[in-house]
C-alpha positions as CSV (number, residue, x, y, z in Angstrom):
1,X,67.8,74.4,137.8
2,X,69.7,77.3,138.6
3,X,72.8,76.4,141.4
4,X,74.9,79.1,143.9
5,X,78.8,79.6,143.1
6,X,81.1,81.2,144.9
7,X,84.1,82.9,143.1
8,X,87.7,81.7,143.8
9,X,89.5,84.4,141.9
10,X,89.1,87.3,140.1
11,X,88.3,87.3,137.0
12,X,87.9,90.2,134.2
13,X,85.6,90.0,131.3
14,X,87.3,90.7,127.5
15,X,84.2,90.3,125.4
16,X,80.6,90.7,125.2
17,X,79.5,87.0,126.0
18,X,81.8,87.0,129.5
19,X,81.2,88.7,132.9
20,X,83.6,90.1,135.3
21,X,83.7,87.9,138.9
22,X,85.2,88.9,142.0
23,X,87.0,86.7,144.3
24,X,84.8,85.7,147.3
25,X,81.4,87.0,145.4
26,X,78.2,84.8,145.4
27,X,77.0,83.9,141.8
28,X,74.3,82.1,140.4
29,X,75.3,79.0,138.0
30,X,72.9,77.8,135.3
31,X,74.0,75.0,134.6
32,X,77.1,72.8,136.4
33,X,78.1,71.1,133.2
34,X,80.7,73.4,131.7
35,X,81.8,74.2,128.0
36,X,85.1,74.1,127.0
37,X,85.8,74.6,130.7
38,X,83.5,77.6,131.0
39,X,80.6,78.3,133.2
40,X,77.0,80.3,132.4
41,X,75.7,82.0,135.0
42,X,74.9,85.7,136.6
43,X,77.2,87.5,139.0
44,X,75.8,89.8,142.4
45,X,75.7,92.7,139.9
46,X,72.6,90.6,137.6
47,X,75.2,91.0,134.6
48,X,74.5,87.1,132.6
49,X,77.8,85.4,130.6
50,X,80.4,83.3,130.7
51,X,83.0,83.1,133.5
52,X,85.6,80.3,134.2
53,X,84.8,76.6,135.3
54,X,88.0,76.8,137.3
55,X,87.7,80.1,138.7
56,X,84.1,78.8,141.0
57,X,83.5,76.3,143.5
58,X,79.6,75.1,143.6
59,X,78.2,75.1,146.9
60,X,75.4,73.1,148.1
61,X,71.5,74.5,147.2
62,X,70.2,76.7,149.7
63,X,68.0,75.1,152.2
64,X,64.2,76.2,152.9
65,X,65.4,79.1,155.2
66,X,67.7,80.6,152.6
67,X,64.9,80.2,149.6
68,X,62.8,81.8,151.8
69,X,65.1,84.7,152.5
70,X,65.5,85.1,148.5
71,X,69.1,83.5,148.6
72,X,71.4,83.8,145.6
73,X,71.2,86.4,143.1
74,X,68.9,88.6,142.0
75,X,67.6,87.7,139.0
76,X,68.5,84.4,139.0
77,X,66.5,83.5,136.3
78,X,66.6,86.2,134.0
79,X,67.1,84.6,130.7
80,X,71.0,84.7,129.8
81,X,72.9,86.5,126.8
82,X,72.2,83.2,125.2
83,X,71.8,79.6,126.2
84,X,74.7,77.2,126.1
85,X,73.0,76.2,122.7
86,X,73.6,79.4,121.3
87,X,77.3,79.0,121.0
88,X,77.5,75.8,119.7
89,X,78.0,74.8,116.2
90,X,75.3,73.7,113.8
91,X,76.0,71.8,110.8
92,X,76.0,74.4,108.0
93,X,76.4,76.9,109.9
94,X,80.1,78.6,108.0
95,X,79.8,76.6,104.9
96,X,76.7,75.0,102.9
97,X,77.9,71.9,101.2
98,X,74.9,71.9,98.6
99,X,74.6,71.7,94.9
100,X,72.8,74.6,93.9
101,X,73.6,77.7,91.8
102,X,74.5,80.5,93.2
103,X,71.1,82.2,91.9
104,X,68.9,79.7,94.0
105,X,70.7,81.1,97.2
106,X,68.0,82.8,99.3
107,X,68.1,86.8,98.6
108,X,67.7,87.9,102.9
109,X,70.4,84.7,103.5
110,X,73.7,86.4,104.5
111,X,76.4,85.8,106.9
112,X,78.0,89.3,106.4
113,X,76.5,92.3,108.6
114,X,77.3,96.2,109.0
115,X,79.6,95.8,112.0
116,X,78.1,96.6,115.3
117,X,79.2,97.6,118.9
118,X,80.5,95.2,121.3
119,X,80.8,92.5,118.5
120,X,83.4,90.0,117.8
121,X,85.4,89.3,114.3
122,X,86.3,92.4,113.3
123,X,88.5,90.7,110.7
124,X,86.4,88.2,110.6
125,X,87.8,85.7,113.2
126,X,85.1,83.0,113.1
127,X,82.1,84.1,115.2
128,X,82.0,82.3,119.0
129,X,79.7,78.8,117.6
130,X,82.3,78.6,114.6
131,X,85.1,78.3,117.1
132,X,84.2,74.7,117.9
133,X,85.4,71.7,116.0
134,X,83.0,70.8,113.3
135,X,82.5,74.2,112.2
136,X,84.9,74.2,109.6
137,X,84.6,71.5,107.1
138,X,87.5,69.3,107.0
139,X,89.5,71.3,109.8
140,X,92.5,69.6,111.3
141,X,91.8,68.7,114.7
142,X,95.6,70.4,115.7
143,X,94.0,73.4,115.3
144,X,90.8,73.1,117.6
145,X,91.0,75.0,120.7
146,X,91.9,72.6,123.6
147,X,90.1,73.3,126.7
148,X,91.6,74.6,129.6
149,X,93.5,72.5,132.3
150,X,92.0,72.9,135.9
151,X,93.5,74.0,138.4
152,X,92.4,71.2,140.7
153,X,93.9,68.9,138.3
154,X,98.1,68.7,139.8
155,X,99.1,65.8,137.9
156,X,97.8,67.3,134.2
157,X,99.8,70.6,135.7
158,X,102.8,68.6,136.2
159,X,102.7,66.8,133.1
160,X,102.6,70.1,131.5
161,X,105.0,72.2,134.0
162,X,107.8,72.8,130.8
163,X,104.7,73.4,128.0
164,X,103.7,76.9,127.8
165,X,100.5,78.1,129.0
166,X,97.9,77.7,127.1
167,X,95.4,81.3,127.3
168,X,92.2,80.6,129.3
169,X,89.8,82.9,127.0
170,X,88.7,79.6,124.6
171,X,87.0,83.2,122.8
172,X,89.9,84.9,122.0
173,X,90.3,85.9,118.9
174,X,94.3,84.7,119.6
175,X,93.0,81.4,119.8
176,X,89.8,81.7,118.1
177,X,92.0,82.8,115.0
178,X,94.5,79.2,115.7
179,X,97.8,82.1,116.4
180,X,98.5,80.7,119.5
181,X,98.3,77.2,117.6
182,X,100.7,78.0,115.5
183,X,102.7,80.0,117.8
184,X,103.3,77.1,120.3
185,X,104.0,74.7,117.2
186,X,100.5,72.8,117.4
187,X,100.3,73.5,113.1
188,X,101.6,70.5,111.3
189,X,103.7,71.6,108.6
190,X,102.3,70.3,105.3
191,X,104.1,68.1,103.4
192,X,103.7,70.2,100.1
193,X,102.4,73.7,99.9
194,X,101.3,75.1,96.7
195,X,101.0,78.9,97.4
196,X,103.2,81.0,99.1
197,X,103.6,84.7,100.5
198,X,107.2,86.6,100.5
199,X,108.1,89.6,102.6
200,X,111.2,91.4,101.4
201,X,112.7,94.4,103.5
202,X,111.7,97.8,102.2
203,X,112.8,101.5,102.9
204,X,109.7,101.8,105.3
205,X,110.4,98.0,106.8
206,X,109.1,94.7,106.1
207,X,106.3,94.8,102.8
208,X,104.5,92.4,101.2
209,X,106.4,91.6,97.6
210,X,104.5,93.1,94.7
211,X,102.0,91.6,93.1
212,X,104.0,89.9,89.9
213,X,101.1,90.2,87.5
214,X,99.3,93.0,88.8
215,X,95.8,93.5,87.0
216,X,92.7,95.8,87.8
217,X,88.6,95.1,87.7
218,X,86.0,97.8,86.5
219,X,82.6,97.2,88.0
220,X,79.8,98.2,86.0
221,X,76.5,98.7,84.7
222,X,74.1,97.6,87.8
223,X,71.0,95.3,86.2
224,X,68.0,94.6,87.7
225,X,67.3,90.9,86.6
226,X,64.5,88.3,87.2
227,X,64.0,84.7,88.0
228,X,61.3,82.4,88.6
229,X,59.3,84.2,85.8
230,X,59.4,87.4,87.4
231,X,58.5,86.3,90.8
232,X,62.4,87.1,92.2
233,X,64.7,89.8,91.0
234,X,67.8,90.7,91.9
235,X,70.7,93.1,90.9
236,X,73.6,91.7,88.2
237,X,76.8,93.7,88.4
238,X,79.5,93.5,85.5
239,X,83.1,92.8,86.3
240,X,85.6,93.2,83.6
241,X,89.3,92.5,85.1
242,X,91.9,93.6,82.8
243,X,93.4,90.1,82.6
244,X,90.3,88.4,81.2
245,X,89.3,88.4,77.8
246,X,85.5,89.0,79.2
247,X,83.4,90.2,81.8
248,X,81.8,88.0,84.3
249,X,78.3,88.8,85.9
250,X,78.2,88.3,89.5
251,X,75.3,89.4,92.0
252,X,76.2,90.7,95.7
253,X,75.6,87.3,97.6
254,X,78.3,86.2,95.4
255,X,80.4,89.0,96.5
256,X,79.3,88.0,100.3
257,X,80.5,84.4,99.7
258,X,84.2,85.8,98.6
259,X,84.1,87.9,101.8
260,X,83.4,84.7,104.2
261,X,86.1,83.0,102.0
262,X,88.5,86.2,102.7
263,X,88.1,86.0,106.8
264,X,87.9,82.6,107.1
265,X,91.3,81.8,105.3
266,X,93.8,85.4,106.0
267,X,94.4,85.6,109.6
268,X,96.6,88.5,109.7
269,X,95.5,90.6,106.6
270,X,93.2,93.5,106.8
271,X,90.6,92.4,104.2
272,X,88.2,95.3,103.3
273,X,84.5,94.7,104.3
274,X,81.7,95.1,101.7
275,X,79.4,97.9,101.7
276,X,76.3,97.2,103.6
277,X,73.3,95.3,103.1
278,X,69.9,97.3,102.9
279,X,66.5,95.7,104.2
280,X,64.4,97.8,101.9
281,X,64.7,99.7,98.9
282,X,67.1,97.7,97.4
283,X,65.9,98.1,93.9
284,X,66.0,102.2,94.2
285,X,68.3,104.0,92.6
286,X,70.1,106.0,94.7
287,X,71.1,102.8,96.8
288,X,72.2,100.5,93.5
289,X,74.6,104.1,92.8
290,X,76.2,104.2,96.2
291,X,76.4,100.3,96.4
292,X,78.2,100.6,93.1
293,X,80.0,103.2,93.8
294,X,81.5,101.5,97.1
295,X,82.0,98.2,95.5
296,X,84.4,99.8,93.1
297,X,86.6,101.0,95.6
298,X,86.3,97.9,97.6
299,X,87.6,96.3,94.3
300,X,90.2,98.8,93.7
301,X,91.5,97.5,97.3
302,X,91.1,93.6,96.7
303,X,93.2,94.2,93.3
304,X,96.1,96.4,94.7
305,X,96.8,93.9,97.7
306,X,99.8,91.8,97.0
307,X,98.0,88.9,99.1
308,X,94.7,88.8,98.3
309,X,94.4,89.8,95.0
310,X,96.8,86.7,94.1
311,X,94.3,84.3,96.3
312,X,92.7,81.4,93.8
313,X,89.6,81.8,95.0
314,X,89.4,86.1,94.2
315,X,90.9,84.5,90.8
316,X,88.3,82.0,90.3
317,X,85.2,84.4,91.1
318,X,86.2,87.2,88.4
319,X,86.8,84.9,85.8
320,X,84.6,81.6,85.4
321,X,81.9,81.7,83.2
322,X,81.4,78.4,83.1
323,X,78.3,76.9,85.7
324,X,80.3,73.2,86.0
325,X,83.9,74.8,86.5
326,X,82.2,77.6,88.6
327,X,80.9,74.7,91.1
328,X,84.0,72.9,91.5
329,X,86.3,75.9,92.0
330,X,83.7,77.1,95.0
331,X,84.0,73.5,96.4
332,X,87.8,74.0,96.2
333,X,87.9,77.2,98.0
334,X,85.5,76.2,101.0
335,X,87.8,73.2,101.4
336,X,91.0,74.8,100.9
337,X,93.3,73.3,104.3
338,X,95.7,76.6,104.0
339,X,93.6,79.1,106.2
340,X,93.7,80.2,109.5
341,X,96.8,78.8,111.5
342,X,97.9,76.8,108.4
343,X,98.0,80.6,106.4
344,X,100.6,81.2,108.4
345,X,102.8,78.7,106.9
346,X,102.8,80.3,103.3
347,X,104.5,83.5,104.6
348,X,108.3,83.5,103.6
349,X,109.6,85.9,106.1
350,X,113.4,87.7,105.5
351,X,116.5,86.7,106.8
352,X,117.0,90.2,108.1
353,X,117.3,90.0,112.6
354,X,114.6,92.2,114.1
355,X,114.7,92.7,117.5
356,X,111.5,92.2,118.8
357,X,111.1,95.1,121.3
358,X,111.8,97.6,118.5
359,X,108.6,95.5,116.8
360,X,106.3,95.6,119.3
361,X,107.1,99.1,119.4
362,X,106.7,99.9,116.5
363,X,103.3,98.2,116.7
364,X,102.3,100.2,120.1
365,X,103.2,103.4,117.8
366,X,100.6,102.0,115.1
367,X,98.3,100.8,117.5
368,X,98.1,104.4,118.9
369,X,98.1,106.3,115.4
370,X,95.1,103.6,113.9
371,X,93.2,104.8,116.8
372,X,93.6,108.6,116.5
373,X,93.0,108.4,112.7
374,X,89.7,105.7,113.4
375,X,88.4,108.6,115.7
376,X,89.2,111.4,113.1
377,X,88.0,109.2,110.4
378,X,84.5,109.2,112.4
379,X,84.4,112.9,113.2
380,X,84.8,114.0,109.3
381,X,82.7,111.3,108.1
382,X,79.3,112.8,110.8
383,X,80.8,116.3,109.5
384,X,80.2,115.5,105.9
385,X,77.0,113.7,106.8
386,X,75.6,116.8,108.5
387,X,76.6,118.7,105.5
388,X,75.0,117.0,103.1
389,X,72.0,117.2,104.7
390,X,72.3,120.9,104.9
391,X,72.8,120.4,100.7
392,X,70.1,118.7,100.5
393,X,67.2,120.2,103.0
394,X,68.6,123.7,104.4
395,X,70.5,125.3,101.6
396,X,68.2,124.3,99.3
397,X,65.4,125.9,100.9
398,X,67.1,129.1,101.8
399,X,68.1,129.9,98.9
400,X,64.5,128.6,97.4
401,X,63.5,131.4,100.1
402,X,65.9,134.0,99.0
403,X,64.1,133.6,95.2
404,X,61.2,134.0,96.5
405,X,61.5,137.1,98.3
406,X,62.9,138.4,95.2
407,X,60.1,137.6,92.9
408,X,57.7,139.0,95.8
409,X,59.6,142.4,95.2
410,X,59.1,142.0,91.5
411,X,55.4,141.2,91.5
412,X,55.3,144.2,94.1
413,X,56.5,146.6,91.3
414,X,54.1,146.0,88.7
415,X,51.1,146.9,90.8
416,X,51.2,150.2,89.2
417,X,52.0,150.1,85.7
418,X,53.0,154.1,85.1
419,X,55.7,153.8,87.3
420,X,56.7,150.1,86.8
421,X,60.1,149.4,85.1
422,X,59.8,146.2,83.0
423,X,63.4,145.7,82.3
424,X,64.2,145.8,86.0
425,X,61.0,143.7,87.5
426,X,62.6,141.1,84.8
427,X,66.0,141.8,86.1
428,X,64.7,141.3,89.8
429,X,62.4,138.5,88.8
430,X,65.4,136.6,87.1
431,X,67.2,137.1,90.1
432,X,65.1,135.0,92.2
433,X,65.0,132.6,89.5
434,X,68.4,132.4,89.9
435,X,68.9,131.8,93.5
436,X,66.3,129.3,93.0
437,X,68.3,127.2,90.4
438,X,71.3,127.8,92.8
439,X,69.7,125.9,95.8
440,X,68.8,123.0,93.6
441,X,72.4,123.1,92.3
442,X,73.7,122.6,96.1
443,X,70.7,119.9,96.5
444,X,72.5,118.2,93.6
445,X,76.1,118.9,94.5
446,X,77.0,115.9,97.2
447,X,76.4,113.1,94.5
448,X,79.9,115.3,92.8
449,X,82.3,115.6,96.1
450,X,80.5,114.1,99.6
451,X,79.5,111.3,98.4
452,X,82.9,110.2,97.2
453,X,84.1,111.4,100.6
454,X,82.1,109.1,102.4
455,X,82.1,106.1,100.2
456,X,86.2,106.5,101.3
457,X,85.5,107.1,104.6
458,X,83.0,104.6,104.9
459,X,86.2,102.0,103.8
460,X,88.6,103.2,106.2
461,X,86.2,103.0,108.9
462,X,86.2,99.3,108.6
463,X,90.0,99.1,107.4
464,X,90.6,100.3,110.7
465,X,87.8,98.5,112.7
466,X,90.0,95.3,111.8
467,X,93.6,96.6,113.1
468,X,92.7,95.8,117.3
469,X,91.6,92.2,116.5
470,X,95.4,91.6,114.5
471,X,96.9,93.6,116.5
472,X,95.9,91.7,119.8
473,X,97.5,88.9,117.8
474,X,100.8,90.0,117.9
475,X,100.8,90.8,121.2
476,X,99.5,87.5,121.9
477,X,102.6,85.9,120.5
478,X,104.7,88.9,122.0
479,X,102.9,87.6,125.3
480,X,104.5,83.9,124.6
481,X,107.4,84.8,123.9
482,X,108.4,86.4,127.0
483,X,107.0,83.6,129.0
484,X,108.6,80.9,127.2
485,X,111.9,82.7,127.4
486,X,111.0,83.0,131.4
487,X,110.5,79.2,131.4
488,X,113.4,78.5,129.6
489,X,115.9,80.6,132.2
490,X,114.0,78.4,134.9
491,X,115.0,75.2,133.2
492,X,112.0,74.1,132.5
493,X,111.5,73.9,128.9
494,X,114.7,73.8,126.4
495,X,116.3,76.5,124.8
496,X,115.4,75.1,121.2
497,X,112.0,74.9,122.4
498,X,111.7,78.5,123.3
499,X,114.1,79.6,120.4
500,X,111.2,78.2,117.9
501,X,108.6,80.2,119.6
502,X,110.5,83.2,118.8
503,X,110.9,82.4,115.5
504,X,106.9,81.6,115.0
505,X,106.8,85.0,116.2
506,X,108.8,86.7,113.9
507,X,106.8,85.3,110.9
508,X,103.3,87.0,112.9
509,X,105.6,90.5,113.7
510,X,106.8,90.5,109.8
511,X,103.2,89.5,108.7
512,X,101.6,92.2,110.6
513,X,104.6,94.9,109.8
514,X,103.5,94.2,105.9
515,X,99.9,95.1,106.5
516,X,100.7,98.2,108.5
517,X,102.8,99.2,105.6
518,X,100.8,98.6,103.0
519,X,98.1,99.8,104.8
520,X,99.8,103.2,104.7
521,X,101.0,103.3,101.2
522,X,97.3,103.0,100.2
523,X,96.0,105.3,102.7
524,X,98.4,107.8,101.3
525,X,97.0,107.4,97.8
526,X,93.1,107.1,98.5
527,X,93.4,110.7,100.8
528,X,95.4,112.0,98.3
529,X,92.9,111.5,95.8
530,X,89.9,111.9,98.0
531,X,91.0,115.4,98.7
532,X,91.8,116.0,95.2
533,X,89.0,115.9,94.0
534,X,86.7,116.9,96.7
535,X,88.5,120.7,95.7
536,X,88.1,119.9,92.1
537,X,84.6,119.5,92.3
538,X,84.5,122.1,94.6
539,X,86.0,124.6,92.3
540,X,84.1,123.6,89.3
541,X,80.4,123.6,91.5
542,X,81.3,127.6,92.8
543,X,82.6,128.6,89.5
544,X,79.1,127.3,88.2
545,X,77.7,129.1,90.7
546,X,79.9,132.2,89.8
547,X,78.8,132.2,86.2
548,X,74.7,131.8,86.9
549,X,75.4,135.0,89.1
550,X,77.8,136.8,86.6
551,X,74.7,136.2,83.8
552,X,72.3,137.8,86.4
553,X,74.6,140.6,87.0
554,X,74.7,141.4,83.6
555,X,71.1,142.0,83.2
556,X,71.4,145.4,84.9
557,X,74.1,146.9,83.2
558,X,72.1,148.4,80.7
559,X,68.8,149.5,82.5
């Protein structure tokens, strides 16, 4: 049964699943049992979501009179964005902890989707049911999201007067991501930690340190296979890393699970998303080209990262062959403690002071240049898409309509033989022939230069679709920093307190410096060599063009 609020405060929504509230507004409640100190209900404006337990005071239900009047809401019971239901975990629902094979995972089963408007975990910060504890397997209970204190409550506030604030989003991806976790010193420092991450200083600032056995993985020869005696058939891709003595076979749901692996563990890092799934026609050929084709750069991009391509897990999926080993390594990477907050703890951060105004910045700078580039990425990538249409459909039949008209003329001047020239109605006839051959030679051309364009593009658009999640990270910790720092010059937490704080920080500013960095150095050499040879083949497809006209010319030199 549905119950009236009344709004306290103001409150402004950050995400999809929220609603904005105004202070003195009437709003309907579903439910008075809150989660995580969140309410779902539907403001005056019939927008449905989430809003803050603390932020409403319930008033008593309407009497007769009012129901009769229509009191509350419009709307009121309009089915919500989702039930509270629908953001709570269910077992199974990041991890599967089953004993199959990989090859009896159902083919349409897939946590990874093409990115969409308006939805959360860009970089993959755990979706809003995965956010609760039990969601991950085995996950320290430091690192759940506490809920929020009320406001009602003055003891718990007074207990906690010298303790920074903790932020009242529970959906954050600051807290959803365990940053502010770490940040306020809630992550446990293990008592032995096997991998870790250096950042030296370079000429361009902090980098991640190189790689120090850099290798490289060709993906190849896309085969359709079967199972179940025909009845289920999939594609196999070969993967040959230069490190191994042999190639490894691997299908895309096994690229998937590396991808959930990838977001689940590296908080900060930009991890490159896989191309897209298709519903249909995922056996036809021109798909299985551009999924191959896109899986080779996202594998160029895993391989040249100092920090991913070094993970165990990326290790472990190019090179076990065995179906026993395979199994326990995949057990040991969905268990592995050091993700999320506790990633944080590998980095090794340099001694070098930073003042951090110069660093947030310097990030506000990046901030500002990912978005121009994002919205310059988009308008060459619907350029190039229109164009290859025009490849494909109109330039191939204009010039298919040009030929014609030429071979009309042709067949016009043998309708009377004494006057007919047969060298030049061949001439003409060739002509058309010609233009012909050219349109189905631009029809052909976008598999040589746009395609490769777009496959690129098609990575940087999600390269950059994961900056504003990390970089709302930062300036979380940015945001703590200041108030802690506040607190401390009011006496009421100690200096040493604050002082750690700012160090925490430091590790998340030279974490996210290394990613802008090396962001740049490969953006450099993908554009470089996207450009490079989009002219190339650009040269070589109108000198082809050239030389089918030249031949034609030639024919009526000596009429």
């Amino acid at each position: 049964m549905a119950l009236r609020g009344r709004a306290l405060y103001n409150f402004q929504s950050e995400n999809q699943e929220e609603i904005s509230i105004q202070q003195e507004e009437e709003l309907v409640v579903f439910s008075e049992n809150s989660l995580d100190g969140w309410l779902q209900g539907q403001n005056s404006r019939g927008e449905t979501g989430l809003f803050p337990a603390s932020y409403v005071e319930l008033l008593p239900p309407a009497g007769p009179a009012d129901q009769a009047c229509g009191g509350g809401a419009p709307g009121a019971h309009a089915s919500p964005r989702g039930s509270p239901g629908a953001f709570l975990s269910q077992p199974g629902s990041f991890e599967e902890d089953d004993d199959d094979d990989w090859d009896d995972w159902d083919d349409g089963c897939t946590v990874v989707e093409e990115p969409q408007a308006g939805r959360l975990g860009t970089n993959g910060f755990p979706p809003l049911h995965l956010s609760y504890p039990g969601a991950y397997p085995g996950q320290h209970v430091a690192f759940r999201p506490k809920p929020p204190l009320e406001r009602q409550d003055s003891l718990a506030c007074a207990k906690r007067g010298s303790v920074v604030g903790r932020n009242l989003n529970r959906f954050s991806c600051f807290v959803r991501s365990g940053v502010e976790a770490f940040i306020l010193g809630d992550v446990p420092m293990m008592a032995k930690i096997a991998e870790t991450y250096p950042i030296e200083m370079g000429p361009r600032g902090p980098q991640w340190k190189a790689n120090p056995h850099p290798f490289a993985c060709s993906v190849e020869d896309p085969t359709r296979q079967t199972k179940f005696k025909g009845i289920k058939s999939y594609i196999s891709y070969k993967l040959t890393p230069s490190h191994a003595a042999s190639p490894v076979y691997r299908r895309y749901k096994h690229f998937d699970w590396l991808y959930n692996r990838l977001l689940h563990k590296f908080t900060v890092i930009c991890v490159p998303h896989l191309p897209e799934k298709q519903a249909t026609g995922r056996f036809e050929e021109d798909f299985i080209a551009k999924r191959k084709r896109r899986l080779i750069l996202w594998m160029d991009h895993m391989t040249s990262h100092p920090v991913l391509a070094q993970y165990e897990g990326f290790q472990h999926f190019l090179s076990c062959r065995d179906d026993k080993q395979w199994k326990m390594g995949k057990r040991r990477a969905e268990k592995d403690e050091m993700v999320g907050a506790s990633f944080l703890l590998t980095f090794q951060i340099p001694t070098e002071h930073q003042d951090l105004q110069d660093v947030e910045d310097r990030v506000d700078i990046f901030k500002a240049f990912s978005k121009k580039m994002d919205d310059s990425v988009l308008q060459l990538s619907t350029v190039a898409s229109e164009l290859v249409r025009k490849h494909v459909g109109g330039f191939r039949k204009e010039f298919q309509k040009l030929g014609s008209a030429f071979q009309a003329i042709s067949h016009a001047f043998q309708m009377d033989p004494p006057f007919s020239s047969e060298a030049l109605n061949h001439a003409i006839s060739h002509t058309g022939r010609t233009y012909e051959a050219v349109g189905e030679m631009f029809a052909e051309q976008p598999k040589n230069d746009l395609f490769q364009m777009l496959d690129t593009l098609s990575l940087y658009q999600g390269l950059l679709s994961n900056f504003p999640d990390i970089i709302h990270l930062q300036k979380g910790a940015f945001a703590k920093v200041k108030e802690s720092q506040r607190m401390s010059d009011e006496g009421r937490m100690a200096q040493d307190e604050a002082d750690g704080i700012r160090r925490r920080c430091r590790v998340v500013g030279f974490a996210l410096q290394a990613e802008m960095n090396h962001f740049h150095q490969r953006r450099e050499l993908d554009f470089k060599h996207m450009m490079q040879s989009y002219l190339r083949q650009q040269i070589l497809f109108y000198q082809q063009v050239g030389q089918q006209l030249e031949k034609t010319l030639r024919m009526y030199d000596h009429l």
